[in-house]
C-alpha positions in Angstrom: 7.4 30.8 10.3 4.0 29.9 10.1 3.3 26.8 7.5 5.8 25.5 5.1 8.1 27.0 2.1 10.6 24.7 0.2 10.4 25.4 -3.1 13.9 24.4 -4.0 16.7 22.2 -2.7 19.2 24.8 -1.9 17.8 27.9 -1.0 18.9 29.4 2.2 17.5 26.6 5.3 15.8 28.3 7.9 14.1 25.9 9.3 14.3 21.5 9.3 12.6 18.9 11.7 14.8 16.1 12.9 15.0 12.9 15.1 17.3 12.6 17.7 17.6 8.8 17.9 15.9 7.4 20.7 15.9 3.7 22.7 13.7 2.6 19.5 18.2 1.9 18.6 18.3 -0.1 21.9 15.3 -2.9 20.5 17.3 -3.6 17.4 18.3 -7.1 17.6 20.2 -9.9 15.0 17.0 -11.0 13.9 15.1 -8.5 13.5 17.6 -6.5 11.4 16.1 -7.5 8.2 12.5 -6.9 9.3 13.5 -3.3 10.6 15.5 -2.7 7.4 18.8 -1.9 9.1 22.0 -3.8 8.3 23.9 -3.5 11.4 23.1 -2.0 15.0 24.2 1.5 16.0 25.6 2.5 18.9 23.1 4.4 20.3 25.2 7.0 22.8 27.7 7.4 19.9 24.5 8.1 17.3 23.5 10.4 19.9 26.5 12.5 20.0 27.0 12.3 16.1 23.4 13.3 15.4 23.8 16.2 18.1 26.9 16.9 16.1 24.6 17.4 13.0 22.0 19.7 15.2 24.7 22.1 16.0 26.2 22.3 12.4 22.3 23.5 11.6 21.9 25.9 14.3 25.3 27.5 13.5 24.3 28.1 10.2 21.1 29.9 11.4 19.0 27.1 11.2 16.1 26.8 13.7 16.0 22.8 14.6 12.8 21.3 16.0 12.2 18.1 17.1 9.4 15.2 15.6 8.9 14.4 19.3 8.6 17.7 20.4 5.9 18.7 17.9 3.8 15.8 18.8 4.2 16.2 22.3 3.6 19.6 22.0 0.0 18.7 20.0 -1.3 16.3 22.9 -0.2 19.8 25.2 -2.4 21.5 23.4 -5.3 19.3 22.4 -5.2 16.7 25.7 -8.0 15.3 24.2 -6.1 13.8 21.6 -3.7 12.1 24.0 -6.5 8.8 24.1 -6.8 8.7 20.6 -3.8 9.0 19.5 -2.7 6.2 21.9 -5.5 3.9 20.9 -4.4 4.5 17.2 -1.0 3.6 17.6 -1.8 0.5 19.5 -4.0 -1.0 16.7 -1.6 0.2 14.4 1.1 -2.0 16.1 -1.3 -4.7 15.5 -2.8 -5.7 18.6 -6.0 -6.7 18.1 -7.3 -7.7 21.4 -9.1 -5.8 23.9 -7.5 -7.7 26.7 -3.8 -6.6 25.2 -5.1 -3.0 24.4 -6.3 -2.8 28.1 -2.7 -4.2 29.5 -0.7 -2.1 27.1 -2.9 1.3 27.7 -2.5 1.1 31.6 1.1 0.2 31.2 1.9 3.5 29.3 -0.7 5.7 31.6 1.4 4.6 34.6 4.7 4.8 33.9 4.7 7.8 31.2 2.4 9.9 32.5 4.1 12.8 30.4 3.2 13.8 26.8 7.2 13.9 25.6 7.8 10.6 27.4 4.6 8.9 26.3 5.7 9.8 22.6 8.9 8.8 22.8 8.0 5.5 24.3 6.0 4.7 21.3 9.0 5.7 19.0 10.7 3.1 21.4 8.2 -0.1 21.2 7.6 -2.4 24.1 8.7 -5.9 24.4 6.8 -8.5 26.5 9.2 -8.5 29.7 8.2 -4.8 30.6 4.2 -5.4 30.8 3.1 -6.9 34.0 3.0 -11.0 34.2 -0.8 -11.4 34.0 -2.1 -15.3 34.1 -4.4 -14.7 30.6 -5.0 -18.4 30.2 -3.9 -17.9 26.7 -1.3 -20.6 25.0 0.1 -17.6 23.2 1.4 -16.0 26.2 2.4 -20.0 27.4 4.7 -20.2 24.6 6.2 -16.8 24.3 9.3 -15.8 24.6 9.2 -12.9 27.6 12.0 -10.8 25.0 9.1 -10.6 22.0 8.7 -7.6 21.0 4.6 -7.2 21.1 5.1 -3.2 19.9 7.6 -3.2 17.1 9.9 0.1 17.8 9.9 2.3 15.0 14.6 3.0 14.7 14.2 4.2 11.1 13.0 7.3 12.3 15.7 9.2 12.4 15.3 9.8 8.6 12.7 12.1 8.5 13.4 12.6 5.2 10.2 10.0 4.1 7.3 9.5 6.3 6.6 12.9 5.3 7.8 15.4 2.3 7.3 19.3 1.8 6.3 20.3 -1.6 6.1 24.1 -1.8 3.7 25.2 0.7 2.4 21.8 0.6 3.1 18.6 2.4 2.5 14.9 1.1 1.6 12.8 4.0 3.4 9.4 2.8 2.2 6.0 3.0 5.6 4.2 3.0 6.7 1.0 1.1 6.9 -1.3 4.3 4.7 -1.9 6.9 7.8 -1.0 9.6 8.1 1.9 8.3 4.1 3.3 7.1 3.5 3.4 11.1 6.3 6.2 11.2 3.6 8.5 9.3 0.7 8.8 12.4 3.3 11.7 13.6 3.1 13.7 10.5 -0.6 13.0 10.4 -1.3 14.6 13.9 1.1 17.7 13.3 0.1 18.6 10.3 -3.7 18.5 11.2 -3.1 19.9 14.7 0.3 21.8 15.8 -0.5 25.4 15.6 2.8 25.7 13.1 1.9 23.3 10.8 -1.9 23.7 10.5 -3.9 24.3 7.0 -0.9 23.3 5.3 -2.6 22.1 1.9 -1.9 18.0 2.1 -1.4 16.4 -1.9 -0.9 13.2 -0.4 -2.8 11.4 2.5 -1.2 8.3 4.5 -4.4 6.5 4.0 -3.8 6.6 0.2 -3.3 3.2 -2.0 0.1 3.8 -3.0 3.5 4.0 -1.9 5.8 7.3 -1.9 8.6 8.3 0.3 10.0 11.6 0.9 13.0 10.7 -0.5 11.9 10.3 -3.7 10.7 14.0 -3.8 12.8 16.9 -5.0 11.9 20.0 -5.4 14.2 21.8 -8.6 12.5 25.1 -8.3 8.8 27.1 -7.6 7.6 25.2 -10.8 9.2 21.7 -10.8 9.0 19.1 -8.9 11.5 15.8 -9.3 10.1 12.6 -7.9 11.5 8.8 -8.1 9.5 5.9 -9.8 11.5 3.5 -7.6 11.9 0.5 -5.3 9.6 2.7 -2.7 7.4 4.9 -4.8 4.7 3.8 -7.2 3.5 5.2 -10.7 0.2 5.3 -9.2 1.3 7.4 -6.2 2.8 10.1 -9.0 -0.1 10.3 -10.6 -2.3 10.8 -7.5 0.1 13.8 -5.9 0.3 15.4 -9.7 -3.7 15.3 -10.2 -3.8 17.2 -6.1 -1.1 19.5 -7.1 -2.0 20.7 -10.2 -5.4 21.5 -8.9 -4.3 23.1 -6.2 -4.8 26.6 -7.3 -2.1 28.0 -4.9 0.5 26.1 -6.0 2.8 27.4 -8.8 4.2 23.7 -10.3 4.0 23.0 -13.2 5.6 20.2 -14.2 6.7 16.8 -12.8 9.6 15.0 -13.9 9.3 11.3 -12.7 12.9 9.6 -12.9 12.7 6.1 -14.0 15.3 4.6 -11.5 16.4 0.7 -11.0 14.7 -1.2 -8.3 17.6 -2.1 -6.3 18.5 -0.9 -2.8 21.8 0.5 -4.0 19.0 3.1 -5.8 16.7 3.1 -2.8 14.9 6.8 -3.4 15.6 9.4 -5.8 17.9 11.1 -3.4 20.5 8.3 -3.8 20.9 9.2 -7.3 21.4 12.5 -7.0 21.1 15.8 -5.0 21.2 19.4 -6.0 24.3 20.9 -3.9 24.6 24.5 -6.1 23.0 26.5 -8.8 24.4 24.6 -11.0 25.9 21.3 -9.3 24.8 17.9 -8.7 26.1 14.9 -6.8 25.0 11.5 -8.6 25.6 7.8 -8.4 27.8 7.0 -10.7 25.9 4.1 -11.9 23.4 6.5 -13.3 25.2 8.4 -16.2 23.9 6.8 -19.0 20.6 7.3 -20.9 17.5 7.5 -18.3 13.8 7.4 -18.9 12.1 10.4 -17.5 8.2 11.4 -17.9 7.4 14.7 -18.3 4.0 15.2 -16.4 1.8 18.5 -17.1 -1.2 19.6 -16.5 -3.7 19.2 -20.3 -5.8 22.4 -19.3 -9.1 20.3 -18.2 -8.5 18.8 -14.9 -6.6 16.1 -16.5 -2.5 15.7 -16.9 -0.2 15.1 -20.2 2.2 12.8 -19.7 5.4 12.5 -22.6 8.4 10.0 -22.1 12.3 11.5 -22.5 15.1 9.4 -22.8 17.9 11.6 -22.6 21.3 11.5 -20.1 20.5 13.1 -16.5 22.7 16.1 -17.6 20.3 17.4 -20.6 17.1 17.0 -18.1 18.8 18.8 -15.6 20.2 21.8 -17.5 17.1 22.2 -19.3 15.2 22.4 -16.1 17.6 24.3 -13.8 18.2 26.4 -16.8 21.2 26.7 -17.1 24.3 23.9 -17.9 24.7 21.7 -14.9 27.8 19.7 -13.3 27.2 15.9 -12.6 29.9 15.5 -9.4 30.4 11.7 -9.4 30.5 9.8 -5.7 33.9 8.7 -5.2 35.5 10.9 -7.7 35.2 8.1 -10.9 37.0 5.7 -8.7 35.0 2.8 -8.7 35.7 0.9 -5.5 35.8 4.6 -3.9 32.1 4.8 -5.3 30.6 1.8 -4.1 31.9 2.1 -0.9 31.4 5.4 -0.3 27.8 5.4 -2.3 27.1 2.2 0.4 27.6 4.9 3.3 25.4 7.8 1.1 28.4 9.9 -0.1 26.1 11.6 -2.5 23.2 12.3 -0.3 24.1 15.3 1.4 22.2 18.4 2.8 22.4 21.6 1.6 22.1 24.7 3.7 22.4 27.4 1.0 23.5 27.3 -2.7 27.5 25.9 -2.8 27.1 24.8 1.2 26.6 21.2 2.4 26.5 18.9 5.4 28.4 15.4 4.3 29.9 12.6 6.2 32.8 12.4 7.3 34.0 8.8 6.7 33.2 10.0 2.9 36.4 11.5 2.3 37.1 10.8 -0.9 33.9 12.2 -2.3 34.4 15.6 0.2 37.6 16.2 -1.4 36.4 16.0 -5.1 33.4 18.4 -4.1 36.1 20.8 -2.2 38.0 21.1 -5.4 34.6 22.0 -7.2 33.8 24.9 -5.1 31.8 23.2 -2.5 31.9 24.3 1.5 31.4 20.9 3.0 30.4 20.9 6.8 31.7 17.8 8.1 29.7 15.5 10.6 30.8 12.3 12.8 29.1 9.4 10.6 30.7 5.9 12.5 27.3 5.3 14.1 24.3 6.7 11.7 25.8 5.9 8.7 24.7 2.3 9.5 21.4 2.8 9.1 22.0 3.8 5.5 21.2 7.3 4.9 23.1 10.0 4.6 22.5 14.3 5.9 19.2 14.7 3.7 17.6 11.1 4.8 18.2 12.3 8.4 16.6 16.0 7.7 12.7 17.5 6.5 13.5 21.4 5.2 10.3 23.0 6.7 11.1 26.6 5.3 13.8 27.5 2.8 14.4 31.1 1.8 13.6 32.0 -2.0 16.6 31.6 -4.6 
């Protein structure tokens, strides 16, 4: 499967790119929880075994897994050129800023991950001041610092590799991400996409380098000519605008239309894929806090290089049916039950993955939610969630569909 094809949210998966989480778990600390954007520290053999749990679900539903780490190991195999670079870029992106540092912190990785998986993985990982060499640099910094300081921040929100990067049709939006933790997440995308013979000439509608924030799970694709994205607490107006102008002159690409969801800035409503998720023809999982009126813009192309832009205010049901075309089921999270909701929205009951139309991957400790979607016709296949669920994010946030069969 040479490129990408996702042109809707439930056609058959034949291919997705994961993260298995890595020691990047093991450098989560108290306080640096917040910074990170987790609330609580997983276990990282038990996220291990879960997440491999989740793998094998895939693959027995025909799905080919590949691994981010793989891919961008298997670029520097190819292109050992790159293997400088790409090092030298992720160092400044960490934010060291001294040649003396860049020096220390280059020879440290050249001698003791000499291999392009283990060099990659390593700068998933981060480095804390205690594994580079003691070095007298004269400098008061290093004086005063404590020898546990991180000096390259790991990167443990990688496992969702539903964001850094989002397929849009053939297409792929490179994102630049709402925090700085998280934006250095994209430099893996960036090399695949322009290098891994896979992934190569895929048409790119949105560059990390752009001004604006988007996240991948913000984006939806409803079918070959719609596209859903989120004007939320991680994705700007601006950014909309930007990918709409690059995809509606992309002359290859059959969308359309935009629909750009109007959500609450809250975490609670962290991406578009919080709110809701497509599960069947005809089916949706939403927040429950969502079911009243919402403001949608309806983005189109005016015919000279330009867009159109008119604002609905109508219930998510009516935008949905009329778009899907045909009258659409809102599945609530928790069933209606309102304590079941919040805490079974907290651990992302309604942000599931599906493998073909009627056929989902959910969490297990979401039981009360599975059993309401069982009862409407849905196949659930149930992971282990103790662990990953506290990262918040659910089967889609952990998954990127690279290729999805046509409805």
């Amino acid at each position: 499967m040479q490129g990408v094809n996702v042109k809707s949210e439930i056609g058959n998966l034949k291919k997705v790119i994961l993260h298995r989480p890595g020691d990047e778990l093991l450098n989560l600390t108290p306080n640096t929880l917040e910074e990170l954007l987790f609330d609580d520290i997983p276990f990282l053999p038990v996220a291990q075994e879960e997440h491999d749990a989740f793998a094998k679900i895939l693959r027995d539903e025909g799905v080919e897994v590949v691994y981010l780490e793989d891919l961008m190991a298997e670029v520097l195999d190819a292109k050992p050129e790159l293997r400088k670079q790409f090092l030298d870029q992720w160092i400044y992106e960490a934010g060291i800023r001294t040649d003396m540092y860049h020096d220390i912190i280059t020879d440290y990785i050249e001698s003791n991950y000499p291999g392009n998986k283990e060099m990659v993985m390593k700068t998933m990982a981060g480095i804390n001041l205690q594994e580079l060499p003691q070095k007298d640099t004269h400098l008061l910094v290093d004086m005063v610092s404590d020898r546990c300081k991180l000096v390259c921040a790991p990167m443990p929100n990688l496992y969702f590799t539903r964001d850094p990067f989002a397929m849009i049709g053939n297409g792929v939006s490179i994102n630049r991400m709402y925090s700085q933790t998280r934006n250095r997440e994209t430099i893996y995308g960036d090399y695949i996409f322009k290098n891994h013979p896979d992934f190569v000439g895929t048409p790119e509608y949105y560059s990390r380098n752009d001004t604006f924030h988007i996240e991948g799970g913000d984006i939806l694709n409803i079918n070959e000519h719609v596209l859903a994205i989120g004007i939320s607490q991680r994705t700007e107006p601006d950014a909309i605008d930007h990918i709409a102008h690059n995809i509606f002159n992309d002359e290859t690409s059959p969308i359309d239309t935009i629909l750009a969801f109007n959500i609450p800035v809250s975490r609670a409503f962290m991406h578009l894929d919080t709110v809701f998720t497509q599960i069947d023809r005809d089916k949706f999982t939403i927040h429950p806090g969502i079911m009243g009126p919402l403001t949608v813009f309806e983005i189109t192309p005016d015919g000279k290089g330009g867009t159109k832009i008119r604002e609905r205010n109508e219930d998510l049901e009516s935008v949905l049916s009329e778009y899907v075309g045909e009258k659409v089921t809102l599945i609530p999270c928790g069933g209606g039950d309102r304590i079941a909701a919040e805490r079974e929205q907290w651990n992302d009951g309604s942000n599931t993955l599906c493998v073909r139309p009627g056929t989902v991957v959910v969490y297990q400790r979401n039981n009360v939610t599975n059993d309401v979607l069982y009862k409407n016709g849905i196949n659930c296949l149930v992971m282990p969630s103790a662990e990953l669920s506290r990262g918040r994010g659910g089967p889609r946030c952990m998954s990127m569909p690279a290729w999805r069969e046509a409805l």
